[in-house]
Backbone and ligand atoms as CSV (ligand in chain L), in Angstrom:
chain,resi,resn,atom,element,x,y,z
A,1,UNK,N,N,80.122,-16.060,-2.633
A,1,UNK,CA,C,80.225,-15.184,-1.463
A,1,UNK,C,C,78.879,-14.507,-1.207
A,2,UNK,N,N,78.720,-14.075,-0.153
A,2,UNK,CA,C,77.209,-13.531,-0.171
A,2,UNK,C,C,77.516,-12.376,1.077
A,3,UNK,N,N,76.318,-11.245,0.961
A,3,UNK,CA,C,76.444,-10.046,1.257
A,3,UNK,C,C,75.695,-10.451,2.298
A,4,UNK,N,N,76.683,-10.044,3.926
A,4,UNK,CA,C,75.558,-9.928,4.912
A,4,UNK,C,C,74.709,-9.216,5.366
A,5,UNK,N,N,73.764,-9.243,6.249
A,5,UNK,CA,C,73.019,-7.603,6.799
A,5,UNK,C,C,74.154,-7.274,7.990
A,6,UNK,N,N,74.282,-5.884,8.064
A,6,UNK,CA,C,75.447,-5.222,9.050
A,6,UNK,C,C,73.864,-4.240,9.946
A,7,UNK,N,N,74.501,-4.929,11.215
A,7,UNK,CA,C,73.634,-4.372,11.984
A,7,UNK,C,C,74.095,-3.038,12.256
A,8,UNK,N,N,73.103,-2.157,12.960
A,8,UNK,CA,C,72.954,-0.785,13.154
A,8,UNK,C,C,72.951,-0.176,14.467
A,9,UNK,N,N,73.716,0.458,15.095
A,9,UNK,CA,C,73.791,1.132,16.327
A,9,UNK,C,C,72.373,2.169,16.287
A,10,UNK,N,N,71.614,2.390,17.547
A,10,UNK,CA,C,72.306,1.551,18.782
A,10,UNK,C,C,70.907,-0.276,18.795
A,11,UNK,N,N,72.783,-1.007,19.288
A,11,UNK,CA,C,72.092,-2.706,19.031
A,11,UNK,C,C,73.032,-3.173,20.085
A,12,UNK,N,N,72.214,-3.673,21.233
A,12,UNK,CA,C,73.001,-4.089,22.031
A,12,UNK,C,C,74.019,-5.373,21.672
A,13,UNK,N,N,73.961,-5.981,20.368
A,13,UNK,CA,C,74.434,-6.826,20.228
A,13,UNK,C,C,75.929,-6.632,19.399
A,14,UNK,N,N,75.734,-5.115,19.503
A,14,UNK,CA,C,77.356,-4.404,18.702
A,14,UNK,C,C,77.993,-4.099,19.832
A,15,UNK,N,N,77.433,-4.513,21.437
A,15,UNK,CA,C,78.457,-3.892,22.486
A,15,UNK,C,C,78.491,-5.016,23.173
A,16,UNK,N,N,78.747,-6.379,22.469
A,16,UNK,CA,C,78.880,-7.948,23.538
A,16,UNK,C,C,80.567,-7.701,23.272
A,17,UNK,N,N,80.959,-8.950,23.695
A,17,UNK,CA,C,82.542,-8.718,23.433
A,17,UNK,C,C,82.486,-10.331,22.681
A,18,UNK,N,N,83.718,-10.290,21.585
A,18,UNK,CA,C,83.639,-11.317,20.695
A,18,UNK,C,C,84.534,-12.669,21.067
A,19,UNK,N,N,84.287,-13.648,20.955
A,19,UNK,CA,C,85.142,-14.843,21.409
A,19,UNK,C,C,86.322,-15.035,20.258
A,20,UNK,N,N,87.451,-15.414,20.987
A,20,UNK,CA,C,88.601,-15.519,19.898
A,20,UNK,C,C,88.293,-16.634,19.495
A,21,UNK,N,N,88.885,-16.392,18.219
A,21,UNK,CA,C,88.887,-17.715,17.057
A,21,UNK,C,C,89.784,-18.839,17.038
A,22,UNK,N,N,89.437,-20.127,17.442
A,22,UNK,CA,C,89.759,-21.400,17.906
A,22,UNK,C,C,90.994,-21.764,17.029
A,23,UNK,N,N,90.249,-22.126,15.396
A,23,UNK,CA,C,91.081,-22.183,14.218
A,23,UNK,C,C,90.449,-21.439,13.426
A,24,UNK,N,N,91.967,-21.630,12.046
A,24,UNK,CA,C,90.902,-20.572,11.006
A,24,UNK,C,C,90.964,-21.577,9.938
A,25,UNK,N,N,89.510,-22.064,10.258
A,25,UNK,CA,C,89.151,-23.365,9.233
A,25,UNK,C,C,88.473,-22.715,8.356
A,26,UNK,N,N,87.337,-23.810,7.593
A,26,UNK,CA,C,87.292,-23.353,6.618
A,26,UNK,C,C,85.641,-22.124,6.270
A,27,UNK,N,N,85.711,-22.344,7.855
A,27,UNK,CA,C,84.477,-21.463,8.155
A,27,UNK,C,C,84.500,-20.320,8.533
A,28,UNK,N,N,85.990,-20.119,8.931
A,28,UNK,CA,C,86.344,-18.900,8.940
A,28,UNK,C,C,86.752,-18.209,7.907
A,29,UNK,N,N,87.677,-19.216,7.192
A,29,UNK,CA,C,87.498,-18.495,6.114
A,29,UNK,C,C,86.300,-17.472,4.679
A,30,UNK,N,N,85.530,-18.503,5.285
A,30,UNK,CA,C,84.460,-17.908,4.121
A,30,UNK,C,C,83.881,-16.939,4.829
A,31,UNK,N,N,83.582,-16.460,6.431
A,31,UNK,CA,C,83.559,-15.519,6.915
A,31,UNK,C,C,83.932,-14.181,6.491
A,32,UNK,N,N,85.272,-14.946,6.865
A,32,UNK,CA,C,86.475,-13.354,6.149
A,32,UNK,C,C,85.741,-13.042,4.881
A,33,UNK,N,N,85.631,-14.468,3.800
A,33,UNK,CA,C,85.447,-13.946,2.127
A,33,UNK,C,C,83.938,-13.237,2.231
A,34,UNK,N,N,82.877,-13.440,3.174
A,34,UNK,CA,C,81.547,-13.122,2.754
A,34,UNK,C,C,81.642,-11.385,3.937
A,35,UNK,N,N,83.056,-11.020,5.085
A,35,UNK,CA,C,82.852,-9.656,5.134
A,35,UNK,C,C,83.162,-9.297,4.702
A,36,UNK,N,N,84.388,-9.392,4.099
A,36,UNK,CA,C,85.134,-8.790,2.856
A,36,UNK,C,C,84.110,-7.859,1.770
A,37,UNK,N,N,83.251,-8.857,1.201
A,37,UNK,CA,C,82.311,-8.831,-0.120
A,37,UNK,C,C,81.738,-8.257,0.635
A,38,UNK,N,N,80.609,-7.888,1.963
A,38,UNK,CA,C,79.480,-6.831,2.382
A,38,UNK,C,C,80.538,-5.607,3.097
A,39,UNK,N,N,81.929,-5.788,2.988
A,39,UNK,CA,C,82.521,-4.526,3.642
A,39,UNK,C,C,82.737,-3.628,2.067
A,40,UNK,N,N,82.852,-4.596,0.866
A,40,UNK,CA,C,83.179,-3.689,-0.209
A,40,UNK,C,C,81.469,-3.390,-0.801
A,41,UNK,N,N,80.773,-3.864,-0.574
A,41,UNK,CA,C,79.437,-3.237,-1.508
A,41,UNK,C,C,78.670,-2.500,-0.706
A,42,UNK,N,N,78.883,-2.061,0.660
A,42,UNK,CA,C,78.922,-1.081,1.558
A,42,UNK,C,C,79.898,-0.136,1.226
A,43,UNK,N,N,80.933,0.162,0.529
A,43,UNK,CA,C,81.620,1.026,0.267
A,43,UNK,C,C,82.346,1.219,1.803
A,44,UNK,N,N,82.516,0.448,2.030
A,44,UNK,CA,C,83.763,0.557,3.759
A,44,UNK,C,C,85.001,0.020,3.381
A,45,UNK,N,N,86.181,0.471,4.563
A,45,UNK,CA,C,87.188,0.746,4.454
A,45,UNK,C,C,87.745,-0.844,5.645
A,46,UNK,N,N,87.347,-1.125,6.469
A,46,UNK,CA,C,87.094,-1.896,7.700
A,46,UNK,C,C,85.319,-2.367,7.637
A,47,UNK,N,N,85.777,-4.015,8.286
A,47,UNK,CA,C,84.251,-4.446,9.466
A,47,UNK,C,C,84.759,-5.869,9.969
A,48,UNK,N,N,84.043,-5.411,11.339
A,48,UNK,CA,C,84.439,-6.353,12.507
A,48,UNK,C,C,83.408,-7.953,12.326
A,49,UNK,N,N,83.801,-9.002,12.603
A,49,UNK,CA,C,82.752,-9.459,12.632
A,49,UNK,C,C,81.496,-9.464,13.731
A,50,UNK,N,N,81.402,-8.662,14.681
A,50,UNK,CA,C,80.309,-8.527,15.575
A,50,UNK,C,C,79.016,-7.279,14.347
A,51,UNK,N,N,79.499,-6.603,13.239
A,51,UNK,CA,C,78.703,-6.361,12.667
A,51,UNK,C,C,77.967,-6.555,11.775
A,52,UNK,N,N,78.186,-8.244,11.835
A,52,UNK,CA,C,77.352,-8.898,10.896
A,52,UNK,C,C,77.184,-10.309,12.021
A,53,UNK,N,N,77.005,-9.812,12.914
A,53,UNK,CA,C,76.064,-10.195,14.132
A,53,UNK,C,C,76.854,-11.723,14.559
A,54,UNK,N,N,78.001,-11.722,14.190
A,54,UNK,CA,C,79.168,-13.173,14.873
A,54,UNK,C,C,80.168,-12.557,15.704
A,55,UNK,N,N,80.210,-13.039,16.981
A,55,UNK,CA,C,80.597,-12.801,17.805
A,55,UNK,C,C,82.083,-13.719,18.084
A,56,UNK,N,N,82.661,-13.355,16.943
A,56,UNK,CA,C,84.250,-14.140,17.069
A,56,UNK,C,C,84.693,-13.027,16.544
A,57,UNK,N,N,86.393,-12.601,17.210
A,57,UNK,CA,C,87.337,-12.449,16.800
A,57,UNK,C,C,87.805,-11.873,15.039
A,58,UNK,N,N,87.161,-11.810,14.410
A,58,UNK,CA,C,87.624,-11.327,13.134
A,58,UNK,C,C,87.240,-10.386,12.214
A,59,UNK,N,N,88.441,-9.384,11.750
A,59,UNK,CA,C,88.189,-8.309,10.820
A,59,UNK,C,C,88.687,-8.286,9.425
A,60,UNK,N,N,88.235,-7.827,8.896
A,60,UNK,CA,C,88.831,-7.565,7.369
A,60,UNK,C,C,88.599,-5.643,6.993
A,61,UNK,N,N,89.953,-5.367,6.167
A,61,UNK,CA,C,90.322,-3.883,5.880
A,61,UNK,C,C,90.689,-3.882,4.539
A,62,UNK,N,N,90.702,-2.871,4.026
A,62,UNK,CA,C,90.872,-2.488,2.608
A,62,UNK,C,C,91.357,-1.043,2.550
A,63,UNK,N,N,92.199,-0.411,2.906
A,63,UNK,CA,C,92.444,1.122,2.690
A,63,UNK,C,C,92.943,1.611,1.365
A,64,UNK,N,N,93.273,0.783,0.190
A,64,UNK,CA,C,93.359,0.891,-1.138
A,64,UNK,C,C,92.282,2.266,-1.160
A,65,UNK,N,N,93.291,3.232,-1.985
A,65,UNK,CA,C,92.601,4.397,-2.280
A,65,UNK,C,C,92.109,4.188,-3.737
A,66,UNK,N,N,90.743,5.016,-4.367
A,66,UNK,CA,C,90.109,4.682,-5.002
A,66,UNK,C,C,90.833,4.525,-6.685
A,67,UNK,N,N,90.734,3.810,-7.261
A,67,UNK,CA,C,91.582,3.034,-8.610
A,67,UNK,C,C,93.081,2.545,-8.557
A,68,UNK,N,N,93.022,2.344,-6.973
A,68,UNK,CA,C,94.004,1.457,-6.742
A,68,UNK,C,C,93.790,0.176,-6.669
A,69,UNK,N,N,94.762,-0.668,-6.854
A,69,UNK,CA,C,94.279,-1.862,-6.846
A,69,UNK,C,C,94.001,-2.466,-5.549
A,70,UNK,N,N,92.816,-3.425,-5.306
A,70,UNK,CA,C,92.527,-4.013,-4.043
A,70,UNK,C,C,93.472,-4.610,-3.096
A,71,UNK,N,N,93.425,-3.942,-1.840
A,71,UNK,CA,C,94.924,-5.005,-0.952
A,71,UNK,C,C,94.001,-5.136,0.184
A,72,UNK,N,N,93.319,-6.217,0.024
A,72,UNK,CA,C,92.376,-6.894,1.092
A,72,UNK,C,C,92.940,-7.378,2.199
A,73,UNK,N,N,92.895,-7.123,3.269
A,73,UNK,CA,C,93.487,-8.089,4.871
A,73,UNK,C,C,92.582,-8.658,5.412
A,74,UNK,N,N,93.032,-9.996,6.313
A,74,UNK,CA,C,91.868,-10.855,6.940
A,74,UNK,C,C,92.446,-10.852,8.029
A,75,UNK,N,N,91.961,-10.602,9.434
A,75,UNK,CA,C,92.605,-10.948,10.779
A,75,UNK,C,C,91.747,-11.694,11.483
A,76,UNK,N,N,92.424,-12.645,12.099
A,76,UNK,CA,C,91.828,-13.388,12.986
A,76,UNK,C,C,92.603,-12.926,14.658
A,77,UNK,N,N,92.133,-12.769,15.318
A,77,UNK,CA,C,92.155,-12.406,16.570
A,77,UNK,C,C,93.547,-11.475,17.027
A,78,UNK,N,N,93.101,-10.130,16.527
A,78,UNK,CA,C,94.398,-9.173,16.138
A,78,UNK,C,C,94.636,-8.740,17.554
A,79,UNK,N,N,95.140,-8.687,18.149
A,79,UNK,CA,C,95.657,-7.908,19.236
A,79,UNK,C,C,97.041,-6.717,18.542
A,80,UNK,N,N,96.593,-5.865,19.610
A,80,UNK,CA,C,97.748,-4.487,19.440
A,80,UNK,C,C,98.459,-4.847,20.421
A,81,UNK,N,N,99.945,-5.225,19.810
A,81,UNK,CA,C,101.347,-5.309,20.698
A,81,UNK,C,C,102.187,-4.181,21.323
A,82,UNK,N,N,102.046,-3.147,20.423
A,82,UNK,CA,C,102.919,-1.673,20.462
A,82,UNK,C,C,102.358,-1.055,19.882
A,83,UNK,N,N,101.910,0.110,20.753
A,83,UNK,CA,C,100.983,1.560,20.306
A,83,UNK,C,C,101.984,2.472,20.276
A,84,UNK,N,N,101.928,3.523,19.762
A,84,UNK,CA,C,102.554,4.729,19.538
A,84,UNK,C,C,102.330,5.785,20.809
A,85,UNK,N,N,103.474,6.270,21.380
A,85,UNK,CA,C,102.752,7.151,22.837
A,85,UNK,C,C,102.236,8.287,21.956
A,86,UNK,N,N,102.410,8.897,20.954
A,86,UNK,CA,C,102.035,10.390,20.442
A,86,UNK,C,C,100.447,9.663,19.831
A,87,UNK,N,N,99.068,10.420,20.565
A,87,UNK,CA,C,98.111,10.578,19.925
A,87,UNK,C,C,97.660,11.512,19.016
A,88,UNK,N,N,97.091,11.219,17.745
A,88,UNK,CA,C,96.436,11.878,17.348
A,88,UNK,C,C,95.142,11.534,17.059
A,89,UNK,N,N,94.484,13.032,16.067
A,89,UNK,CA,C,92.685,13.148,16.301
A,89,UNK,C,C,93.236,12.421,14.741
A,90,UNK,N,N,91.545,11.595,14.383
A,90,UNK,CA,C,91.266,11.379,13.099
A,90,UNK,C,C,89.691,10.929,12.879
A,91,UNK,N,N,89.443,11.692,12.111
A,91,UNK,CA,C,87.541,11.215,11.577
A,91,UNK,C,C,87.827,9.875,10.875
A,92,UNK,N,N,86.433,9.655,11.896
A,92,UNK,CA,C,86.127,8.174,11.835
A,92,UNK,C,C,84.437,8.049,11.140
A,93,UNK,N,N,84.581,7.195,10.722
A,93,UNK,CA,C,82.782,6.582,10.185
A,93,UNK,C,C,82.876,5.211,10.771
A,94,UNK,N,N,81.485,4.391,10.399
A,94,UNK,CA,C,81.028,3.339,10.757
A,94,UNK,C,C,80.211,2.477,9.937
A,95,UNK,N,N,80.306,1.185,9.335
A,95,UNK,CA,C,78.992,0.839,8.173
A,95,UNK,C,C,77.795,0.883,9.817
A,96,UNK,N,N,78.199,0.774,10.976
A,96,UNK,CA,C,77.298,0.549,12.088
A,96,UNK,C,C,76.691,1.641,12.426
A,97,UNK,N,N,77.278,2.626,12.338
A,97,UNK,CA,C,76.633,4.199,12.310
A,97,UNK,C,C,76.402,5.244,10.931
A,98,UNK,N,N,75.892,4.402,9.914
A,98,UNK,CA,C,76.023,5.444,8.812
A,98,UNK,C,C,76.021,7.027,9.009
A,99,UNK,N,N,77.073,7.456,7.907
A,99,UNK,CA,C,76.264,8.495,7.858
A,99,UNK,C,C,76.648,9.362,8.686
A,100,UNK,N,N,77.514,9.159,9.628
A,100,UNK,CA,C,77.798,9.856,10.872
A,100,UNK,C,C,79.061,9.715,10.950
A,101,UNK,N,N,80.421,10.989,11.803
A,101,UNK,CA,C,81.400,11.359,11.774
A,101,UNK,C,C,81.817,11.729,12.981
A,102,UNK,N,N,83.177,11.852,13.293
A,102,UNK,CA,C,83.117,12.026,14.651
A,102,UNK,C,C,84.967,11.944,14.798
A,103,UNK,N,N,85.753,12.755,15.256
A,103,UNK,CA,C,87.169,13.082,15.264
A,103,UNK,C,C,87.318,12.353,16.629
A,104,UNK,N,N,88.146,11.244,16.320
A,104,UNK,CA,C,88.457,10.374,17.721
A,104,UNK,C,C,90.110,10.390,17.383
A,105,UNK,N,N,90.781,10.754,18.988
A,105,UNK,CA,C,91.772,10.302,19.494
A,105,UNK,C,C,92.448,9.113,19.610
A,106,UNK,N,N,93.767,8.834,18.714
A,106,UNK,CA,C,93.905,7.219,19.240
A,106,UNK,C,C,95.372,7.562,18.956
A,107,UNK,N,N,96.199,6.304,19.516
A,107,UNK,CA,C,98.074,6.427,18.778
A,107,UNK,C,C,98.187,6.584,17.649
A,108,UNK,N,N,99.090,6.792,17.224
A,108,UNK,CA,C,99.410,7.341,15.596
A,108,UNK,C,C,99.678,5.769,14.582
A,109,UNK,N,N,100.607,5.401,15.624
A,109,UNK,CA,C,100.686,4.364,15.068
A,109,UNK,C,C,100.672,2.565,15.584
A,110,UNK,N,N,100.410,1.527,15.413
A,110,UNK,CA,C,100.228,0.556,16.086
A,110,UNK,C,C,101.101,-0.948,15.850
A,111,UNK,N,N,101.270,-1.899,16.164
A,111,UNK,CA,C,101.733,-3.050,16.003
A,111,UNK,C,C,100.811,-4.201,16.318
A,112,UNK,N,N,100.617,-5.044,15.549
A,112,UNK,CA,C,98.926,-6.239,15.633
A,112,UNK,C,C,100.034,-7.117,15.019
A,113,UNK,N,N,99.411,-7.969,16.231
A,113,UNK,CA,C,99.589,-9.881,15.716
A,113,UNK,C,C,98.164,-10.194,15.736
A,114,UNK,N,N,97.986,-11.135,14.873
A,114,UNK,CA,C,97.025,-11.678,14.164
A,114,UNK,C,C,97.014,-12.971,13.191
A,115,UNK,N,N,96.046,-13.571,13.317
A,115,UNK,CA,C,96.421,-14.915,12.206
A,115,UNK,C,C,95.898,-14.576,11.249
A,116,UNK,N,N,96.426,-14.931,10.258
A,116,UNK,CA,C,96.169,-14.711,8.547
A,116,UNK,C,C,95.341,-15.426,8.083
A,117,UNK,N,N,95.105,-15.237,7.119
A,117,UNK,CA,C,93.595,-16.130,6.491
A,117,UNK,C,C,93.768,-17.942,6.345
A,118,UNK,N,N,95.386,-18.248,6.371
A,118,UNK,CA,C,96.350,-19.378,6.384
A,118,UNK,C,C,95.955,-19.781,7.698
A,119,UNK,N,N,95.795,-18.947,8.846
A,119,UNK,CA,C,95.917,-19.580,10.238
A,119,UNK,C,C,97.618,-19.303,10.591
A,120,UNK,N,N,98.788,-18.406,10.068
A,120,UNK,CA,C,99.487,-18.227,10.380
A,120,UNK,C,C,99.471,-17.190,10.681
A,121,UNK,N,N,100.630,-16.928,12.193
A,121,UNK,CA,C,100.650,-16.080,13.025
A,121,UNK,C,C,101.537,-14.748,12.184
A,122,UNK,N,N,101.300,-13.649,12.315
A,122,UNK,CA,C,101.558,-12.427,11.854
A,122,UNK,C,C,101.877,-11.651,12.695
A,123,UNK,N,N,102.407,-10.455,12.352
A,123,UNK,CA,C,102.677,-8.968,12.818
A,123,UNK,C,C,102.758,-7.980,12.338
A,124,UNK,N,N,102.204,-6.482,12.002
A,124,UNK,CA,C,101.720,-6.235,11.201
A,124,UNK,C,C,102.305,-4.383,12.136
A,125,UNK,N,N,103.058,-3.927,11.196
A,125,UNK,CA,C,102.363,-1.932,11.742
A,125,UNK,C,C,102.266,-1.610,11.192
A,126,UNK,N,N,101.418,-0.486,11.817
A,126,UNK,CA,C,100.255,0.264,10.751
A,126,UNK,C,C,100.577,1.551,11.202
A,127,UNK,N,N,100.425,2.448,10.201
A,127,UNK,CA,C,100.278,3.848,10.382
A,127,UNK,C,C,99.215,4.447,9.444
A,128,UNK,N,N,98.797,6.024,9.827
A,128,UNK,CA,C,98.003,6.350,8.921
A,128,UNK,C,C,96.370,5.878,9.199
A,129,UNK,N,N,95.749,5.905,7.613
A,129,UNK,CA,C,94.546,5.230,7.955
A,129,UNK,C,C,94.271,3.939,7.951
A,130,UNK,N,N,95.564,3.486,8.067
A,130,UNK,CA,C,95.336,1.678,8.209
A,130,UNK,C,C,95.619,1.785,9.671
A,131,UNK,N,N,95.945,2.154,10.631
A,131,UNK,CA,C,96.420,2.485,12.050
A,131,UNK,C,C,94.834,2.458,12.736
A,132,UNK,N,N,94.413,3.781,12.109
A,132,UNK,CA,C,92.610,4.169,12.673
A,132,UNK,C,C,91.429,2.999,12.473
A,133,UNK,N,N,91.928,3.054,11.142
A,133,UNK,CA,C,91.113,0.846,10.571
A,133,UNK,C,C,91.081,0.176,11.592
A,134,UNK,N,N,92.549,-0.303,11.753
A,134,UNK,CA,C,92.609,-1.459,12.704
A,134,UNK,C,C,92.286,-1.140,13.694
A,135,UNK,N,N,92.503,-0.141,14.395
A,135,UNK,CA,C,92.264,-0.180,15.939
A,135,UNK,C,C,90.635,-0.112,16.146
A,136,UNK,N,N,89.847,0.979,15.319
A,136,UNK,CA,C,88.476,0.989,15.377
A,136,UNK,C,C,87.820,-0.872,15.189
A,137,UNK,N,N,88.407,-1.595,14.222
A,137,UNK,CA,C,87.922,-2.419,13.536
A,137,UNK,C,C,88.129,-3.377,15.073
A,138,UNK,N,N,89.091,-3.724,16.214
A,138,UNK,CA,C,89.639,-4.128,16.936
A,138,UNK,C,C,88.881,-3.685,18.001
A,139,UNK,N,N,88.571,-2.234,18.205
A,139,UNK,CA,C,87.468,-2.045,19.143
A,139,UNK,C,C,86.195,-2.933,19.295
A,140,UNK,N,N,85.558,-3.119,17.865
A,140,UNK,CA,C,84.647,-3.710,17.667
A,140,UNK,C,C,84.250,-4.969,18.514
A,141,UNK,N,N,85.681,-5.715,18.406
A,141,UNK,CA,C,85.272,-7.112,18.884
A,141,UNK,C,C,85.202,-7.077,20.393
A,142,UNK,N,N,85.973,-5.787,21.011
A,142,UNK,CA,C,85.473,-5.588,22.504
A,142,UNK,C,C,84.272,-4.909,23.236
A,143,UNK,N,N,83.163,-4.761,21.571
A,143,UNK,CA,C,81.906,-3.856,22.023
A,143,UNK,C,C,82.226,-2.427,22.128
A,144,UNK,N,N,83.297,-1.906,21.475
A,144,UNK,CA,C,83.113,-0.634,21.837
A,144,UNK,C,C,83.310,0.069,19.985
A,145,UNK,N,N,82.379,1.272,20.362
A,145,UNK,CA,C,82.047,1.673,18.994
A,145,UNK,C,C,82.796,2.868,19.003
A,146,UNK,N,N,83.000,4.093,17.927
A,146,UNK,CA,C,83.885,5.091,17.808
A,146,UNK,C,C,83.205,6.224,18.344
A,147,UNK,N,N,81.780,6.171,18.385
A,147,UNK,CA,C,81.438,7.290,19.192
A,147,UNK,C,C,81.574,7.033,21.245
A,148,UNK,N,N,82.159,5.496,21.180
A,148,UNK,CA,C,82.279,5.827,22.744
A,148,UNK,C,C,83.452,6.488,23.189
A,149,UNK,N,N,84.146,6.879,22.500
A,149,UNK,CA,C,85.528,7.523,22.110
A,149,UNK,C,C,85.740,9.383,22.556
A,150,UNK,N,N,83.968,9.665,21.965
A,150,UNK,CA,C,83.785,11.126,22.085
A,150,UNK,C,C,82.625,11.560,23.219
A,151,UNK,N,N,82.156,12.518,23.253
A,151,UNK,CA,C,82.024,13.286,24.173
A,151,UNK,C,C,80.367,12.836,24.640
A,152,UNK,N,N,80.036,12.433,25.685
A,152,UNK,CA,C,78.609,12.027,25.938
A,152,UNK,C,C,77.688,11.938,25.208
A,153,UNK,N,N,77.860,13.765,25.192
A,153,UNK,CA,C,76.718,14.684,23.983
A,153,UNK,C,C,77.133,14.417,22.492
A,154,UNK,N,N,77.999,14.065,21.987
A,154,UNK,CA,C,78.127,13.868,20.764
A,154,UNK,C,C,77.343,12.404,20.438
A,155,UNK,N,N,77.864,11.728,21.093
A,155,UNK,CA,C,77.430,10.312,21.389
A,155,UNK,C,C,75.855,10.442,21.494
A,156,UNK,N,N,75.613,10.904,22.142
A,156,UNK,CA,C,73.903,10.600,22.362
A,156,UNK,C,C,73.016,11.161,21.083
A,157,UNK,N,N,73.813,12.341,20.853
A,157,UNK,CA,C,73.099,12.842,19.542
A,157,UNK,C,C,72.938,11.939,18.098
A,158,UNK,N,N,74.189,11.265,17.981
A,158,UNK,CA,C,74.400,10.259,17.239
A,158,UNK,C,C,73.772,9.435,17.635
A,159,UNK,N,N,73.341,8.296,18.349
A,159,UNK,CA,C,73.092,7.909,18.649
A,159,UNK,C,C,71.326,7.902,18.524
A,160,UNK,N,N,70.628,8.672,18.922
A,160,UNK,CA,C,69.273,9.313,19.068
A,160,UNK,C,C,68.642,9.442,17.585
A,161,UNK,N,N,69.504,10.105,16.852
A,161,UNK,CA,C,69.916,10.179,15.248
A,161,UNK,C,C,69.284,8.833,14.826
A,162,UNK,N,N,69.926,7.826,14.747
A,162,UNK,CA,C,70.099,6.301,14.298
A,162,UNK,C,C,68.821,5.960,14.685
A,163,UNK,N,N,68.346,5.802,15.776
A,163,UNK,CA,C,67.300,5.263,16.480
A,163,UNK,C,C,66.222,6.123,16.372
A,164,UNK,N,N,66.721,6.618,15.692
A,164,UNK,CA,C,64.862,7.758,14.875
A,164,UNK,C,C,65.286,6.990,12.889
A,165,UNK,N,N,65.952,6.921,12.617
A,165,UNK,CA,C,66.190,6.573,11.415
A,165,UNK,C,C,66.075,5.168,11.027
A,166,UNK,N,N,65.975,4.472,12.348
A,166,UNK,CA,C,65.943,3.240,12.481
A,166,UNK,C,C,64.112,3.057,12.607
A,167,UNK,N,N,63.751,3.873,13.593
A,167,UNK,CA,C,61.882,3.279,13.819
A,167,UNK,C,C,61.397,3.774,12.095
A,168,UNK,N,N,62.119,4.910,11.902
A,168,UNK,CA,C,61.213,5.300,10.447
A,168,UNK,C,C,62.101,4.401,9.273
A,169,UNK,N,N,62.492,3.174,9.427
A,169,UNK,CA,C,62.767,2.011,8.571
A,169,UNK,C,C,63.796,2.377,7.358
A,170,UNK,N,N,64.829,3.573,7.867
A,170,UNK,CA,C,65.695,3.964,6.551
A,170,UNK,C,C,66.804,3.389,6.548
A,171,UNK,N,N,67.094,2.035,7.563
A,171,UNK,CA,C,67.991,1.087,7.112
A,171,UNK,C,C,67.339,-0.411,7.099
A,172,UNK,N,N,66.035,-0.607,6.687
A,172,UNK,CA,C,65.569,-1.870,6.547
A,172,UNK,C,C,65.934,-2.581,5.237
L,1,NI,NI,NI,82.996,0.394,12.640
């Protein structure tokens, strides 16, 4: 398995929108296995594949709390079937925005079909912080990041942040 580079906001190439996944051969699979492996040695919870710069359809999550045992998920082209009408706030991070925080609004809880690492079709609800996972992780593949979620000014500050941290090379 091998660790990818996870690109860094702001990158216009974290706000394309991702093509769904045809099959889940065997190239997808090792996809899943090689975000998996740079979503865990990043210490992340979620990553989309547009942040390791492939522009298909697929995420992998891990919300296993710490000395629990690993319960890894692979989705291939998850769509949300049934959202929850009651929103709530929840802090969010990013391996795309290190470092940075930000209380975003979303349903409480969700329903995703998705193909499994098999290529079989699924359905899946989530509540909690597997709810915020998926949907952030799901944003991803439509180009949209968690600070487009919040308030201009929060956004830009973040944003401005990165791209000073970025010319002075503290994610090279
Ligand atoms: Ni993210």
């Amino acid at each position: 398995m091998t660790i990818l580079p996870i690109l860094i906001a702001p990158d216009p190439r974290l706000k394309l929108k991702a093509k769904p996944v045809v099959e889940v051969d065997r190239r997808i699979v090792r996809l899943m296995d090689d975000m998996l492996e740079t979503m865990y040695a990043n210490k992340g919870i979620g990553l989309a594949a547009p942040q390791v710069d492939v522009r298909e359809r697929v995420i992998v999550a891990d919300v296993a709390e710490k000395g629990e045992p690993r319960q890894p998920i692979w989705l291939a082209n998850p769509e949300v079937v049934e959202a929850s009408p009651d929103l709530v706030p929840g802090s969010e991070g990013c391996l795309s925005l290190p470092d940075h925080y930000a209380d975003v609004i979303r349903p409480s809880w969700v329903r995703i079909r998705y193909l499994d690492r098999d290529g079989v079709c699924r359905e899946m609800a989530a509540d909690g912080l597997l709810s915020i996972c998926l949907q952030h992780e799901i944003d991803h593949l439509d180009g949209i990041l968690f600070v487009d979620h919040v308030s201009l000014l929060k956004r830009n500050m973040i944003l401005r942040k990165l791209q000073k941290a970025k010319r002075q090379g503290v994610y090279a």
